[in-house]
Backbone bond lengths (Angstrom), bond angles and torsions (degrees), N, CA, C in turn:
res aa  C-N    CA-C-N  psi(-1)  N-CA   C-N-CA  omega(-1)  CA-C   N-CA-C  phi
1 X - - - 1.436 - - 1.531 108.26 -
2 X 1.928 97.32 113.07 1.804 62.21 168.32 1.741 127.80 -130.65
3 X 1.673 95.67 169.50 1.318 107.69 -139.70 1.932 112.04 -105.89
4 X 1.293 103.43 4.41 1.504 124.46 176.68 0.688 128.13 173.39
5 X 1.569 120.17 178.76 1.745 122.35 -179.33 1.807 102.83 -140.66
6 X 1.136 108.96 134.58 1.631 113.45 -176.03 1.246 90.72 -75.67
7 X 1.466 106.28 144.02 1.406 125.88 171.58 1.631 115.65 -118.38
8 X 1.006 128.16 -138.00 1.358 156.16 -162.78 1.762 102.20 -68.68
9 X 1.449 133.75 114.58 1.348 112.72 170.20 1.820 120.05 -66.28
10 X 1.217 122.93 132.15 0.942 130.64 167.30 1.805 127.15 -83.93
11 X 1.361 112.02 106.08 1.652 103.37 169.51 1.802 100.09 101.19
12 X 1.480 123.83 -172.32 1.316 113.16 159.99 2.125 125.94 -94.58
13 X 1.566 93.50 1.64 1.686 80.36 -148.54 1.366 83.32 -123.72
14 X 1.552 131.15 76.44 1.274 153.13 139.71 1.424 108.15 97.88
15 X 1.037 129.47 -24.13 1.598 117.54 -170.76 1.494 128.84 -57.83
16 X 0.962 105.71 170.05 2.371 107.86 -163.63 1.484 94.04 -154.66
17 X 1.445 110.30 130.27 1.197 140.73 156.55 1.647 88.92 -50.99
18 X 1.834 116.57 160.22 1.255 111.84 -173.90 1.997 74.90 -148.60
19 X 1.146 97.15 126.99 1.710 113.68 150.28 1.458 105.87 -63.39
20 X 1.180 136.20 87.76 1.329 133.97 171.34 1.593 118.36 -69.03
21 X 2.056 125.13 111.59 1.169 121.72 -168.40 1.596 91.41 -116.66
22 X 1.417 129.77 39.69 1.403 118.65 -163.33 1.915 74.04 -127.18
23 X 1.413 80.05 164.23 1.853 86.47 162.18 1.972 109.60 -127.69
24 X 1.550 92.24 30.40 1.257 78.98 -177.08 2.002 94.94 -148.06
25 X 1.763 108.17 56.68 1.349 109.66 -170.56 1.250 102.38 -58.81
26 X 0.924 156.48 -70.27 1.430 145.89 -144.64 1.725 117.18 -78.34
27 X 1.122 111.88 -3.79 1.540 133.42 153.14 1.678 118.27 -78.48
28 X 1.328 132.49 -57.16 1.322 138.85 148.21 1.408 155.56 -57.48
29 X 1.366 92.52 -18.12 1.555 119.15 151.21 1.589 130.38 -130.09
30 X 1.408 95.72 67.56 1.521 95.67 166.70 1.428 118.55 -112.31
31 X 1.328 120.96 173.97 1.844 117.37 -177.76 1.350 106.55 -29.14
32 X 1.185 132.30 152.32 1.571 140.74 145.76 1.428 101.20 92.58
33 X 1.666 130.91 -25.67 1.307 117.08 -159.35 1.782 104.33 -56.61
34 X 0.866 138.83 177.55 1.505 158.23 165.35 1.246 104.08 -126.12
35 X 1.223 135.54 118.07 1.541 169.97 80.52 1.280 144.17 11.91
36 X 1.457 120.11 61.15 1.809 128.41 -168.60 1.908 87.69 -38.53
37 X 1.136 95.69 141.96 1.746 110.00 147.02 1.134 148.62 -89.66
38 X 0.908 141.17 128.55 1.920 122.56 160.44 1.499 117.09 -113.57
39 X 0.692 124.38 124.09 1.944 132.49 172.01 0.997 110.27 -67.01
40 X 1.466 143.15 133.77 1.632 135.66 163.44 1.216 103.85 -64.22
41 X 1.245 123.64 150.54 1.573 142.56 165.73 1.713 107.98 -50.64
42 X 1.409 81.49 113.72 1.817 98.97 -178.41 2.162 100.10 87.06
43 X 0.631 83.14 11.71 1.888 86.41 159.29 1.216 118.26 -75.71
44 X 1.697 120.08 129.37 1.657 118.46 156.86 1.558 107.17 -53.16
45 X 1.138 129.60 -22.94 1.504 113.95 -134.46 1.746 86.91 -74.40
46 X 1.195 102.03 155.47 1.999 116.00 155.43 1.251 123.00 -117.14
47 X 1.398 117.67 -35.06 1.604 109.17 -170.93 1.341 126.61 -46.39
48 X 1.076 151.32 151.61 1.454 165.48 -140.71 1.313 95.21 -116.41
49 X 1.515 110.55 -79.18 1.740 111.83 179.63 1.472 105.42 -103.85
50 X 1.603 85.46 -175.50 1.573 112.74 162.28 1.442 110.62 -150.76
51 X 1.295 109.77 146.24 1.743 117.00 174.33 1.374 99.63 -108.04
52 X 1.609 105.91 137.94 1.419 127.05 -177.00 1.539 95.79 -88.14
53 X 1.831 108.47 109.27 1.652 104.69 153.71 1.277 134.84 -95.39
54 X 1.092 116.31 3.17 1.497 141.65 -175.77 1.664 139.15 166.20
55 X 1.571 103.30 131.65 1.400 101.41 -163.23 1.322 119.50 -126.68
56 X 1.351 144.76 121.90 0.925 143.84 -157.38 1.890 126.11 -134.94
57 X 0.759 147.23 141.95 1.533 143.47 -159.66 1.793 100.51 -120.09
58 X 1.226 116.49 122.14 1.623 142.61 -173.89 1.422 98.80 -121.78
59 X 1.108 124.29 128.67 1.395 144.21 169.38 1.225 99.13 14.45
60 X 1.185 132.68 53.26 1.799 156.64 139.88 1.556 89.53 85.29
61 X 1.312 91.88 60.31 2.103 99.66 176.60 1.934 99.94 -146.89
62 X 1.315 112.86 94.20 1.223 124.85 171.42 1.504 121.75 -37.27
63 X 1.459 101.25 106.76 1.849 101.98 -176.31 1.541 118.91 -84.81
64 X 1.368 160.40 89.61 1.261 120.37 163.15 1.000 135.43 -133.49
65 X 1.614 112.57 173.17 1.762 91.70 -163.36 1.558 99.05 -121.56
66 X 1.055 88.74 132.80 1.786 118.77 -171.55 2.145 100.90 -81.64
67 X 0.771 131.35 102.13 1.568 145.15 130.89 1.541 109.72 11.02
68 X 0.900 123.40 -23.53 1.358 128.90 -157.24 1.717 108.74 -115.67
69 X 1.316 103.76 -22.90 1.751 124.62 -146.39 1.368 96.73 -99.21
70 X 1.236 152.71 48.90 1.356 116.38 -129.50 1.960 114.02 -106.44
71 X 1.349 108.41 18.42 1.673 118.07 175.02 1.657 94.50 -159.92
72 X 1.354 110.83 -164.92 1.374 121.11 -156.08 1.197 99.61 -98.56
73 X 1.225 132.06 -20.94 1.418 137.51 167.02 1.578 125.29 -52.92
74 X 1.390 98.95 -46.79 1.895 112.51 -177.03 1.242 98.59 -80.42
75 X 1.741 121.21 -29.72 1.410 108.74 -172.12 1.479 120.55 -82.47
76 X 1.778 106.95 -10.76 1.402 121.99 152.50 1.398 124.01 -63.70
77 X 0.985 102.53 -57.82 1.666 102.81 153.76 1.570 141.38 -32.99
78 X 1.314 94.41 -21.01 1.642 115.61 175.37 1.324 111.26 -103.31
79 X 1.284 122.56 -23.94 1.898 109.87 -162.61 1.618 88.37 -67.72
80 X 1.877 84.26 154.47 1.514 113.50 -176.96 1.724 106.97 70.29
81 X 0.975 141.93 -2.36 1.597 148.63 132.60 1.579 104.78 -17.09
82 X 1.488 113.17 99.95 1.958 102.09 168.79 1.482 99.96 -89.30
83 X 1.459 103.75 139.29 1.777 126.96 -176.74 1.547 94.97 -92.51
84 X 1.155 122.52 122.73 1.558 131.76 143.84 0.986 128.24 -98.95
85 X 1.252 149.77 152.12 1.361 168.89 159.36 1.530 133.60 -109.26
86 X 1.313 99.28 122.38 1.660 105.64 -171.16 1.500 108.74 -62.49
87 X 1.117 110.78 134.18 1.999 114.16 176.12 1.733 96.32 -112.07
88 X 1.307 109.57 128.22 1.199 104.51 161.90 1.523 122.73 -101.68
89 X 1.184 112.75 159.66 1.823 129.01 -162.09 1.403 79.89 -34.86
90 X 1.388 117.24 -69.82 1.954 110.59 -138.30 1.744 101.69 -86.94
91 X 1.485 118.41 13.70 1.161 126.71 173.29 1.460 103.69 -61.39
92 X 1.594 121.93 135.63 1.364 113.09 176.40 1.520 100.05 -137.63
93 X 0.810 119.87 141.62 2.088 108.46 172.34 1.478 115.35 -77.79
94 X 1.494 101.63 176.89 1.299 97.91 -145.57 1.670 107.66 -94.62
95 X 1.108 95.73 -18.31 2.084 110.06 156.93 0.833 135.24 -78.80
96 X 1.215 114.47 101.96 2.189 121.46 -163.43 1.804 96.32 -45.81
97 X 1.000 128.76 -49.58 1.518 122.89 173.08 1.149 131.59 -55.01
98 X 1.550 118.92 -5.89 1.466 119.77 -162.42 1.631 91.34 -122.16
99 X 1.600 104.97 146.86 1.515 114.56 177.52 1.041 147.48 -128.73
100 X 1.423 143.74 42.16 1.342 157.93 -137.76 1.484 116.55 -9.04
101 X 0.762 144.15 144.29 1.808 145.31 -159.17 1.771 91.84 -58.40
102 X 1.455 101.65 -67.89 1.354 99.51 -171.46 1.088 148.45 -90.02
103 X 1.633 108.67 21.88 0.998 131.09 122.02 1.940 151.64 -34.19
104 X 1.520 93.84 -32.13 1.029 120.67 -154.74 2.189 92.80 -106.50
105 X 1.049 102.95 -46.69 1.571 139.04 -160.09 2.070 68.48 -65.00
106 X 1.779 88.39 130.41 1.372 102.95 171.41 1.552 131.92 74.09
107 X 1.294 103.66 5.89 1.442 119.44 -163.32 1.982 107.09 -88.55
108 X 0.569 143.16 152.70 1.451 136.13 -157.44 1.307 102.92 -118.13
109 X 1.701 112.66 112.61 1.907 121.47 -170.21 1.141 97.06 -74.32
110 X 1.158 121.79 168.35 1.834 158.22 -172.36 0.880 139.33 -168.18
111 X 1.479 134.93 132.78 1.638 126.19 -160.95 1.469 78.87 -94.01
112 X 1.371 96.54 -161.01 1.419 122.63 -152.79 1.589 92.96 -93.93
113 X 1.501 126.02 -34.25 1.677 108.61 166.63 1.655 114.70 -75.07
114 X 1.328 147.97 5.21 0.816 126.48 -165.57 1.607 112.13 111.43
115 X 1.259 129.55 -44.30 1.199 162.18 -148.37 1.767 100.17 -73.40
116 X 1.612 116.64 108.89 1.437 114.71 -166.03 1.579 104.65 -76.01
117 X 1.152 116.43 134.79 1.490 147.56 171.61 1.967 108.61 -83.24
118 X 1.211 117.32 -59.30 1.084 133.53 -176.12 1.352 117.59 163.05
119 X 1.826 115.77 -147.49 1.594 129.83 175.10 1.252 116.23 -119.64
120 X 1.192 117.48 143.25 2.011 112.71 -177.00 1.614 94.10 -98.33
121 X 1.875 91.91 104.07 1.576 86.85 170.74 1.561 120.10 -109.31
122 X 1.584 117.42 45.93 1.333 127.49 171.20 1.460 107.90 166.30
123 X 1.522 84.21 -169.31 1.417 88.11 -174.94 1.620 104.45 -132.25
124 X 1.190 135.94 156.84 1.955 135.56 152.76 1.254 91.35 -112.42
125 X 1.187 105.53 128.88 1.580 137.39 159.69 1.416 120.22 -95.10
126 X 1.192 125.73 122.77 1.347 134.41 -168.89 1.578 111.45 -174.73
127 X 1.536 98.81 -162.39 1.632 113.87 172.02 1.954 117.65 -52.16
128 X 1.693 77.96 -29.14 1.725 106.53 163.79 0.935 133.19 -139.99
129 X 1.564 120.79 113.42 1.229 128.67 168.30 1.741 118.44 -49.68
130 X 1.409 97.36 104.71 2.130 108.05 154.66 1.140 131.02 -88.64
131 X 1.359 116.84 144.80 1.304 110.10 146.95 1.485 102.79 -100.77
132 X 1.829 87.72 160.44 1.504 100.24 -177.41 1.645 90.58 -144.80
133 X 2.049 78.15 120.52 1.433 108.73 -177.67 1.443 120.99 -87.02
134 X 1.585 131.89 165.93 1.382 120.41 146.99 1.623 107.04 -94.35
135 X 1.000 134.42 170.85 1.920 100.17 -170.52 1.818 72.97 -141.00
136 X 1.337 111.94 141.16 1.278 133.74 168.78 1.960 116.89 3.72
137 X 1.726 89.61 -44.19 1.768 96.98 -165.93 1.672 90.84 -89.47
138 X 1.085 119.87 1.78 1.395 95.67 -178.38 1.642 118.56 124.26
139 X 1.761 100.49 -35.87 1.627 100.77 -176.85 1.045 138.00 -88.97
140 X 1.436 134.89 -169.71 1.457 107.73 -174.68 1.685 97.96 -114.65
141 X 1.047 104.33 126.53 1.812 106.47 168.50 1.501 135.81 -111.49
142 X 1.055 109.37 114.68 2.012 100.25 -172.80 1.487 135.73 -75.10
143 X 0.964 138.46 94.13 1.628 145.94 -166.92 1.129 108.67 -61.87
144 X 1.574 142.94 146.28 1.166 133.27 165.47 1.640 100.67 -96.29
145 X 1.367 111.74 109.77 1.358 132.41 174.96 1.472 118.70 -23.32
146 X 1.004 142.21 30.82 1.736 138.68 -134.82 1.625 100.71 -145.26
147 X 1.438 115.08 151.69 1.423 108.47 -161.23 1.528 92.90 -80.32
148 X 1.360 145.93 -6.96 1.574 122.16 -157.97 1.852 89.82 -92.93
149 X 1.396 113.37 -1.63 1.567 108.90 -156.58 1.481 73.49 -101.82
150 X 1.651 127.51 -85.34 1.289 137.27 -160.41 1.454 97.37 -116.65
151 X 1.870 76.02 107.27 2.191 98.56 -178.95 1.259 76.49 -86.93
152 X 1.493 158.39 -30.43 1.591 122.33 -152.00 1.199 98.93 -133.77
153 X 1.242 119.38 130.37 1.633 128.31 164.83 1.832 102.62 -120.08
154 X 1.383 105.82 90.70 1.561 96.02 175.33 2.103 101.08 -105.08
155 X 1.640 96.05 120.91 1.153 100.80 -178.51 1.650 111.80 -75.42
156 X 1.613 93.29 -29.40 1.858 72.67 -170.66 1.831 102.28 -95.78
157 X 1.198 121.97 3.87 1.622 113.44 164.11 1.139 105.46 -83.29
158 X 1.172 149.99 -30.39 1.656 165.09 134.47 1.603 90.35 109.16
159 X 1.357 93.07 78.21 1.596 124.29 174.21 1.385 124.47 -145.21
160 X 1.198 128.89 124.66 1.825 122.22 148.12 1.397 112.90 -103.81
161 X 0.977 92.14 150.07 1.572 107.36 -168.66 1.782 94.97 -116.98
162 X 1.842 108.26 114.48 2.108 128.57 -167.85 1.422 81.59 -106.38
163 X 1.342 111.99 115.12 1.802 116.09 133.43 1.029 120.07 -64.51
164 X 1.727 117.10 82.87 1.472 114.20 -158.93 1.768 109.18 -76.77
165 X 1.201 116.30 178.64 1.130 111.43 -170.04 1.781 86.78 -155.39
166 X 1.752 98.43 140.75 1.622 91.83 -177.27 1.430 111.20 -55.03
167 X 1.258 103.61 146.93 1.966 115.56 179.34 1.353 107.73 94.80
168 X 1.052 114.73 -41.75 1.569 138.12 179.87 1.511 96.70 -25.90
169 X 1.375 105.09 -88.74 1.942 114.22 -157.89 1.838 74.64 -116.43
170 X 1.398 115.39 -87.06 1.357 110.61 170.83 1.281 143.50 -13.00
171 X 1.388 150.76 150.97 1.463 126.79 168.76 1.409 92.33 -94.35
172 X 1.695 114.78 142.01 0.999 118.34 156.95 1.700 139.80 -17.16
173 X 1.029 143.83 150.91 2.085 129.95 166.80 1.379 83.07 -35.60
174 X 1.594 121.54 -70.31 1.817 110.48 -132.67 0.963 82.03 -56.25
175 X 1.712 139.10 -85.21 1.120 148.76 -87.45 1.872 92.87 -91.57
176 X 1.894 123.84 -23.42 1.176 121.76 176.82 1.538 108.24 -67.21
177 X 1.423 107.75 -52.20 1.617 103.56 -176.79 1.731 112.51 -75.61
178 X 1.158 94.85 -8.91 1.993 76.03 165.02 1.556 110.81 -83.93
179 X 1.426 131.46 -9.81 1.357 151.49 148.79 1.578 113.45 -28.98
């Protein structure tokens, strides 16, 4: 999952502004966590991880200093670095409404009678959260993540429950009989 992007070094003695893409920073970056990497395309950088030794919040701009980083130079060396974080299976967040991707991934859709739609095999992340279904016939269809579309997300029946709407998951009447 990932959970930032190194930015700008701050100060002389290693610290990095962090693009925060998590909604749960102070859960994902605390002391000790370890940190998958990614390098931007055409980056020196190599390291794999980083260990978080300290984290701090500046005029609502996430500071921290990574173990690894150790002056303003290496932490130049890092901006544009995406931070991931391992989620484990029984990891759940801390908002009964909110749902970890893979959580969600494999869960078996349903209209509102019962009636199978398909499987949610991902997610699009954006301005709007999707799911992205395989839908019964085979195709792939995108949900707008939102409770009036999918009132039920039961993780441990390993179901969502789509207020489908023609076009929606379905093809529209026209679009079946031009079929």
């Amino acid at each position: 999952m990932v959970v930032g992007r190194i930015g700008k070094p701050h100060g002389i003695r290693g610290e990095v502004t962090i693009d925060v893409r998590s909604d749960e920073p102070d859960r994902r970056f605390v002391t000790g966590a370890r940190l998958r990497t990614q390098a931007p395309r055409g980056s020196a950088y190599t390291a794999t991880e980083l260990t978080v030794e300290r984290t701090r919040w500046h005029q609502s701009v996430l500071l921290v200093k990574f173990a690894e980083l150790a002056d303003r130079t290496a932490a130049e060396t890092a901006r544009g670095v995406v931070l991931h974080a391992t989620i484990g299976a029984e990891e759940t967040p801390e908002d009964p409404d909110e749902f970890y991707d893979h959580q969600l991934i494999g869960l078996a859709a349903e209209d509102t009678e019962g009636t199978p739609l398909g499987e949610v095999t991902g997610l699009v992340h954006g301005a709007q959260d999707l799911l992205r279904l395989r839908t019964t016939e085979g195709r792939e269809a995108l949900v707008p993540f939102v409770a009036a579309l999918v009132p039920v997300v039961d993780v441990s029946g390993g179901r969502v429950v789509i207020a489908d709407r023609p076009g929606l998951v379905r093809p529209a009447p026209e679009e079946a009989e031009q079929r």
